[in-house]
N, C-alpha and C positions, 0 to 999 in steps of 0.2 A: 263755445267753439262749435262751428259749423262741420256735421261729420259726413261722412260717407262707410255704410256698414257693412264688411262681409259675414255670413253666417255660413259657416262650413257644416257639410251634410254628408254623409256617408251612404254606399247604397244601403237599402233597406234589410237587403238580405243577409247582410252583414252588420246590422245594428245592436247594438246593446247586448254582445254576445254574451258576456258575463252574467247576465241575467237569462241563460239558457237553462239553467237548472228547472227555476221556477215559472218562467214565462216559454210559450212557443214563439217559432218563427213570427207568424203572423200577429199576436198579441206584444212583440218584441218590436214590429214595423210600425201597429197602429199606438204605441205608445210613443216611438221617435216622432212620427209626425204631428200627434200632437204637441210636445214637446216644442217642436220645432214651429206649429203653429202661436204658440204662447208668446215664444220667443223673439218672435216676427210683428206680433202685435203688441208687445210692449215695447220694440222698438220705432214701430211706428206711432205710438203715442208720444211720444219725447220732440218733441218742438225742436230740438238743434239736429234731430237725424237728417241729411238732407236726402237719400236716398238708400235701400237696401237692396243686397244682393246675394242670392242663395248660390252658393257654388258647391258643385255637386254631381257626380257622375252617372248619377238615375234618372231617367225617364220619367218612372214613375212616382218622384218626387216633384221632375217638371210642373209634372199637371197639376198637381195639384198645387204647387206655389201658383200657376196661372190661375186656380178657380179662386185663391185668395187675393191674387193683384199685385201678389211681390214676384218681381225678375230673377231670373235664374242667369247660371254662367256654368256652361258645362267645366267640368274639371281636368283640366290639361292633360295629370297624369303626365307617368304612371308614380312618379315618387311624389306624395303626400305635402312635405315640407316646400319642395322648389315648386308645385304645382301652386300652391298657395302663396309662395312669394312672387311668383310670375301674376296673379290675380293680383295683389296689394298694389305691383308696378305699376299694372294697366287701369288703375281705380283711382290711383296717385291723382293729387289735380293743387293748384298752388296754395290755394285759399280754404282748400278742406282735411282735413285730417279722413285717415281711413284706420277704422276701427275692427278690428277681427272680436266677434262673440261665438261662444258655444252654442251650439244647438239643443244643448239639454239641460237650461237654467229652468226647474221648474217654478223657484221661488221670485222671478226676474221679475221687478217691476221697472214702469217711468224713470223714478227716482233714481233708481241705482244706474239708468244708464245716465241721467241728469248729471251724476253724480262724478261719474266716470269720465264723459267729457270733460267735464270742469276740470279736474284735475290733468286733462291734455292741455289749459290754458296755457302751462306752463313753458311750452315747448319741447317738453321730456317727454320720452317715449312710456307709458303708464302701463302696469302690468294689475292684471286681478288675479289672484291667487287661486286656486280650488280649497276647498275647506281641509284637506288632508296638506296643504303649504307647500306642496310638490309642482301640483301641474298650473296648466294658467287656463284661464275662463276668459279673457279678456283682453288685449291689445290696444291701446290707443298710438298709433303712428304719428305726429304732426309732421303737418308738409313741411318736404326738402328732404326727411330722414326716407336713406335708405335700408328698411328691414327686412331680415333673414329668418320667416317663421323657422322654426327648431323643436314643431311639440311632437311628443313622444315622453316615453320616463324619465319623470326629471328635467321637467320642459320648464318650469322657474327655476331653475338654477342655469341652465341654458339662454332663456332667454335675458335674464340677472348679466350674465357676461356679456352676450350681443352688447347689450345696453352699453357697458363697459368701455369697449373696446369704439363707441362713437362715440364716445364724452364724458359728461353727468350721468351718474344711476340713475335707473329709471326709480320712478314714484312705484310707488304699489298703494292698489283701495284696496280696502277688506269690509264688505258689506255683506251679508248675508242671502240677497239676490241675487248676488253674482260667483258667492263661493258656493253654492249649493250646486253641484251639478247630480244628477243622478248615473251611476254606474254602476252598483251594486243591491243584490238585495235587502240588506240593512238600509239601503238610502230609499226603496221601493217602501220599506217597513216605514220608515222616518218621512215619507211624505204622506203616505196616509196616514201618520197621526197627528197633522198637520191639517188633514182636511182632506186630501187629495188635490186639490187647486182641477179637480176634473180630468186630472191626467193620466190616473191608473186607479186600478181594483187594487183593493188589501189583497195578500195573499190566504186568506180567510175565508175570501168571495168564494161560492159559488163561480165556477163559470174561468176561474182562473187562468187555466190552460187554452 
């Protein structure tokens, strides 16, 4: 299935607040954007992506998707949910499904979006779980379905009824790449002993703050 992707991005300054105990402002920002740089290039590896698109109400997020080469879509605003389903309308197209990904899959590879698509063959709208079974990391739309993003707490169960209420359940994948999102300091703890994949310092480092 030929996709088209949105990657939703939040401003900076407001990033990964939960992780304000242990990380600063600043080490808070250069952590989302790489993040969001990973996220961008493992969907640009995947052969059915046909295009990406970073929506997103920072500037300074702009620029730097431009020094990477991925497009941006500023963010309608001001409510979160209708801004983003106003984005999926105008991305719509007959022949492509359009895909909503997290911005903070550190563990995201090819495969899991390979993966992901495929399971849009179906014509069902495809949900990815977060690894705690509550939130969603992922979206597959196929074309003609009209969807009502809904994330917030308790945004799989949410989005479970959308589904609902236009047909067929939606499919759900549970992969590992795509449940993994990073939110908290346990999941900060849990990538670096994984490696870090170059995303963040242990909280151990030197230099943490």
């Amino acid at each position: 299935m030929r996709a088209r992707v949105i990657v939703p991005q939040h401003a900076l300054s407001e990033a990964k607040s939960r992780l304000g105990r242990v990380l600063s402002t600043r080490r808070r920002a250069e952590l989302s954007l790489a993040l969001l740089r990973h996220v961008c290039a493992a969907l640009r590896a995947t052969a059915d992506v046909e295009g990406i698109v970073i929506m997103t109400p920072d500037p300074a997020v702009r620029a730097h998707a431009a020094r990477w080469g991925v497009p941006t879509r500023p963010d309608p605003g001001p409510e979160f949910n209708r801004a983003l389903s106003e984005v999926i309308r105008a991305t719509a197209a007959r022949l492509h499904a359009v895909v909503v990904v997290a911005a903070d899959l550190p563990l995201l590879r090819p495969a899991d979006v390979a993966a992901l698509l495929a399971a849009g063959d179906h014509g069902r709208l495809v949900l990815a779980p977060s690894k705690e079974g509550t939130g969603t990391n992922a979206v597959v739309v196929p074309p003609g379905l009209t969807f009502h993003a809904a994330y917030g707490p308790g945004s799989l169960s949410a989005h479970r009824r959308a589904a609902r209420a236009l047909g067929p359940e939606a499919l759900e994948i549970r992969r590992p790449g795509l449940a993994f999102d990073l939110d908290t300091e346990s999941d900060l703890l849990a990538l670096d002993g994984r490696g870090g994949y170059g995303v963040t310092p242990a909280a151990s480092r030197p230099g943490w703050r």
